[in-house]
Residue, then its C-alpha position, 0 to 999 in steps of 0.5 A: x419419467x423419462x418415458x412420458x417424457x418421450x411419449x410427451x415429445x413425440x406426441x407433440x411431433x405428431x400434432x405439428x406435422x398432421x396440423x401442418x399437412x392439414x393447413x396445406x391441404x385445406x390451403x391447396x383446397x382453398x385455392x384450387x376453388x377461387x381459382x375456379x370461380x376466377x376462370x368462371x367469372x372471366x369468360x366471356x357472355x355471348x351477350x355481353x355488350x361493350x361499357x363504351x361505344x367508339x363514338x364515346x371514347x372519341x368523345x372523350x378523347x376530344x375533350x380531354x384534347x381541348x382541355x388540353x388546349x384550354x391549359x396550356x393557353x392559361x399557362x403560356x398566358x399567366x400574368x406576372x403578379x407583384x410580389x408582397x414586398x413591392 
């Protein structure tokens, strides 16, 4: 009994070790090809055309400035509203 016992044990030993180093390995694997197809994706296209012009992001930036303005003439001229109780 006591030698099945020990066969039983080292058996077991062995699956966990193999199974380990195989997730390892599969994992390392796994990696190694996402991060290829991250460096692939990254680079840049010769062709590649910009999402904004220069003449866009100013337009916005202008926008955004007067919406600015257009906020803070609100609130600088907010009106005092009575209360419930008066």
């Amino acid at each position: 009994m006591h030698t099945l016992a020990v066969t039983y044990w080292r058996t077991l030993l062995i699956v966990a070790v193999l199974s380990t180093i195989g997730i390892l390995l599969w994992a390392f694997i796994e990696l190694q090809a996402s991060r290829s197809v991250l460096d692939h994706l990254n680079e840049p296209s010769p062709n590649q055309v910009p999402i904004l012009t220069r003449q866009e992001i100013d337009g916005m930036a202008a926008q955004l400035t007067e919406a600015q303005s257009t906020y803070l003439q609100i609130k600088n001229a907010s009106t005092s509203v009575a209360g419930p109780a008066q």
